[in-house]
C-alpha positions in Angstrom: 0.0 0.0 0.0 1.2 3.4 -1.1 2.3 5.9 1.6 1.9 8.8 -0.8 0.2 11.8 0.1 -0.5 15.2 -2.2 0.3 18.6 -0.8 -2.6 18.9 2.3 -1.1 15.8 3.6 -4.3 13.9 2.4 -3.7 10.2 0.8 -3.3 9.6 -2.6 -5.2 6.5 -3.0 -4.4 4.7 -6.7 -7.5 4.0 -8.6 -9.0 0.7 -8.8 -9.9 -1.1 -11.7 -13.2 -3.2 -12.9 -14.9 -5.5 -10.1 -12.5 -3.5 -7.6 -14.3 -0.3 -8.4 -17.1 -1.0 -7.6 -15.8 -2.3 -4.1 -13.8 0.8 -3.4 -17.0 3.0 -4.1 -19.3 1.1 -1.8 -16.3 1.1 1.2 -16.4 5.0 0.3 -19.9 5.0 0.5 -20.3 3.0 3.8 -17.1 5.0 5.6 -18.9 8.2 4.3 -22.1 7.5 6.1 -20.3 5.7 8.7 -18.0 8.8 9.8 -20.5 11.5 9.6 -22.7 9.3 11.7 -20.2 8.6 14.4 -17.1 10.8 14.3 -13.6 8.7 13.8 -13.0 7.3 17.0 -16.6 5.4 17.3 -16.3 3.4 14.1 -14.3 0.2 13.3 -13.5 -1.1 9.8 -15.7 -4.5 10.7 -18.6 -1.7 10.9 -17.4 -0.3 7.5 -16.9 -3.3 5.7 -20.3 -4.7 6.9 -21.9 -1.7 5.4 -20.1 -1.9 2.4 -20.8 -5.9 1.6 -17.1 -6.0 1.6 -14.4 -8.2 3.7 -12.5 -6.3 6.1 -9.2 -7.2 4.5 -10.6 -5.8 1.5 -10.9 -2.4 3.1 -7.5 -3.0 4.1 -6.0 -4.1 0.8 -7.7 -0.7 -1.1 -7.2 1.8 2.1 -4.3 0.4 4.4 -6.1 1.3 7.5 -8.6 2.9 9.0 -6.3 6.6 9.4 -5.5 6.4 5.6 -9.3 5.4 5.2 -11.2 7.9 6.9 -8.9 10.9 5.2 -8.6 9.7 1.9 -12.9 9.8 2.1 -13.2 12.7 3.6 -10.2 14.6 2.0 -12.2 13.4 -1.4 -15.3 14.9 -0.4 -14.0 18.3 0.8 -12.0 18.6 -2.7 -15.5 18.0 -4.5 -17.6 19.9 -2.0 -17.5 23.5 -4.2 -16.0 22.3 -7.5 -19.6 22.3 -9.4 -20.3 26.0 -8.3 -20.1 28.8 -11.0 -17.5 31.2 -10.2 -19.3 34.5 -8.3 -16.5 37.5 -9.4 -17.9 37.9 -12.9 -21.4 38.4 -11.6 -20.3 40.9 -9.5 -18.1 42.7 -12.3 -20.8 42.6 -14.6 -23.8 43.5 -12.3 -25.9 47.1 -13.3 -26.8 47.0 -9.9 -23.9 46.1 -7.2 -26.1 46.1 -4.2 -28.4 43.5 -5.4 -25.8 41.3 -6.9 -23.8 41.4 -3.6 -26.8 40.0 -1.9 -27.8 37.3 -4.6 -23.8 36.3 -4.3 -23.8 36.4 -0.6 -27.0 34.8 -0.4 -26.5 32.1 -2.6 -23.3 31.1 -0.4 -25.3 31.8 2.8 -27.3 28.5 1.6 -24.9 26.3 0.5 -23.1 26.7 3.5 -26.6 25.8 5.6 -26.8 22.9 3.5 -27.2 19.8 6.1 -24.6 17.7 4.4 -21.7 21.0 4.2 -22.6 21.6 7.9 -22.5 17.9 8.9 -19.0 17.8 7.3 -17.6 21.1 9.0 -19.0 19.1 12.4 -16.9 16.0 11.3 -13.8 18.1 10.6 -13.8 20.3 13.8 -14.4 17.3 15.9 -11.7 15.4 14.5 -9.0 18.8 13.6 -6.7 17.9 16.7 -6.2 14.8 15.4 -6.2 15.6 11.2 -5.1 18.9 10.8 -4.6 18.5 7.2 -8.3 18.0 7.1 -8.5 21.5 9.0 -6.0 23.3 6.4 -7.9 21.4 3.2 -11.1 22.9 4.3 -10.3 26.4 4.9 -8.0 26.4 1.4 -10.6 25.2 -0.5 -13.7 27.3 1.1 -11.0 30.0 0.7 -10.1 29.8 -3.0 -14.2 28.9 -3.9 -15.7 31.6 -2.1 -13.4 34.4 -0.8 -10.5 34.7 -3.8 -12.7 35.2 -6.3 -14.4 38.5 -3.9 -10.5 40.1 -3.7 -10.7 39.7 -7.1 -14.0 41.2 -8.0 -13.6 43.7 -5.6 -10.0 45.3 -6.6 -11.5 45.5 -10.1 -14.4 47.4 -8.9 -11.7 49.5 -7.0 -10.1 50.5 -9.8 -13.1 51.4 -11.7 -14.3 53.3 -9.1 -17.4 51.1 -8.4 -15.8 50.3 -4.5 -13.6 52.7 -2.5 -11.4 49.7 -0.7 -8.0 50.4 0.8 -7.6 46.9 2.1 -9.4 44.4 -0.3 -9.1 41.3 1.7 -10.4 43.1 4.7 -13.2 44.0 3.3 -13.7 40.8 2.2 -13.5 39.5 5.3 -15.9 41.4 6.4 -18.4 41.0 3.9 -18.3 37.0 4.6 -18.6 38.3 8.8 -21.6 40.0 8.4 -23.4 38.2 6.1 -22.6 34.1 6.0 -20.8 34.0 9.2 -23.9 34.6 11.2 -26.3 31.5 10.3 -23.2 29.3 9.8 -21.8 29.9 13.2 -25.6 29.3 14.1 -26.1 26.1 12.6 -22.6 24.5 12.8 -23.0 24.5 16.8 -27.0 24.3 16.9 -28.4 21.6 15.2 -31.9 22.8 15.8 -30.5 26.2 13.8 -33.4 26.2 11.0 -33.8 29.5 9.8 -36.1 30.2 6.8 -35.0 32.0 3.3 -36.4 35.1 4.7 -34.4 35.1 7.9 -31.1 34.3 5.9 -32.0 37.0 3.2 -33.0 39.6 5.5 -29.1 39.1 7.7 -27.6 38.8 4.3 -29.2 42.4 3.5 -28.3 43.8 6.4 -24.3 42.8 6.3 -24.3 43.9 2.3 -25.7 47.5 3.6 -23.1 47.8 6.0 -20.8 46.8 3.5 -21.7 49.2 0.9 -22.3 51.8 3.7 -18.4 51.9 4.5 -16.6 50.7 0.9 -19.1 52.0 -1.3 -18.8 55.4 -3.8 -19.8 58.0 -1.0 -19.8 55.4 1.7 -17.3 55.4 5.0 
């Protein structure tokens, strides 16, 4: 078994071929639904395989162990978790109206990050960080370059044509994402019974835009 791991210290699992891929998808399956139930420490392999209609040494021959296992699946799953979602920075760029687009961005990211299975994973990863701190650095990277990078981006154009009056761009993007996201994702990540409706979300997401604006944009601050 390969002891190779890419650059966030996550394991680089070779690919498996015929009958075996359809083994290592149901162990991925099984350990997915497995570790999101339970957290690392309360699940065994025996659990996995049995979940998976796979031997244990078969989860041993494609994974190595349960370590290798549990990051390779949910290292996999945080690379995938934003890779479908349009880019936001063009919108912005583009947008006749920047108030309204700010809060159709903001808002649209306000949801995906309530989404139960994003909020379940951000449980898994907390609760486990001490132990997988790559897991901890692979999350906030790739939250980082899907939702934040492409703001710095959007924004120091709008600086430069005057849209935005921002002396420090990732500041401000940093606060944009506090007052708006931040919020209901704090909310929910430590409150399972969190279940605010669009209205709620859209009406904070308003707000934090306004403040925003009222600060970075022309005239504002």
């Amino acid at each position: 078994m390969s002891e190779d791991v890419d650059a966030y210290g996550i394991p680089v699992i070779p690919e498996a071929v015929s009958v075996s891929q359809v083994k290592r998808r149901a162990i991925e399956e099984a350990a997915l639904a497995e570790f999101l139930a339970g957290g690392y420490s309360a699940v065994s392999v025996d659990t996995i395989a049995s979940r998976a209609g796979v031997s244990k040494p078969t989860v041993y021959k494609h994974f190595g162990n349960k370590e290798r296992l549990f990051l390779a699946v949910i290292g996999s799953v945080l690379n995938g978790a934003y890779e479908e979602l349009e880019p936001h920075g063009t919108a912005l760029t583009r947008a006749v109206d920047l108030r309204s687009a700010l809060i159709e961005v903001q808002l649209e990211w306000t949801l995906i990050q309530l989404d139960e299975r994003i909020v379940r994973l951000r449980r898994l990863v907390i609760g486990e960080v001490d132990r997988f701190p790559q897991l901890g650095r692979l999350w906030f990277r790739r939250s980082y370059a899907a939702m934040n990078a492409p703001l710095v981006e959007a924004f120091a154009e709008l600086a430069r044509r005057g849209l935005l009056v921002v002396p420090d761009v990732e500041l401000a993007v940093k606060q944009l994402v506090g007052t708006t996201i931040s919020i209901p994702q704090l909310a929910k990540t430590f409150d399972p019974g969190y279940s605010p409706s669009r209205d709620e979300v859209e009406a904070l997401v308003v707000a934090g835009v306004d403040v925003f604006l009222a600060r970075y944009g022309v005239g504002g601050g």
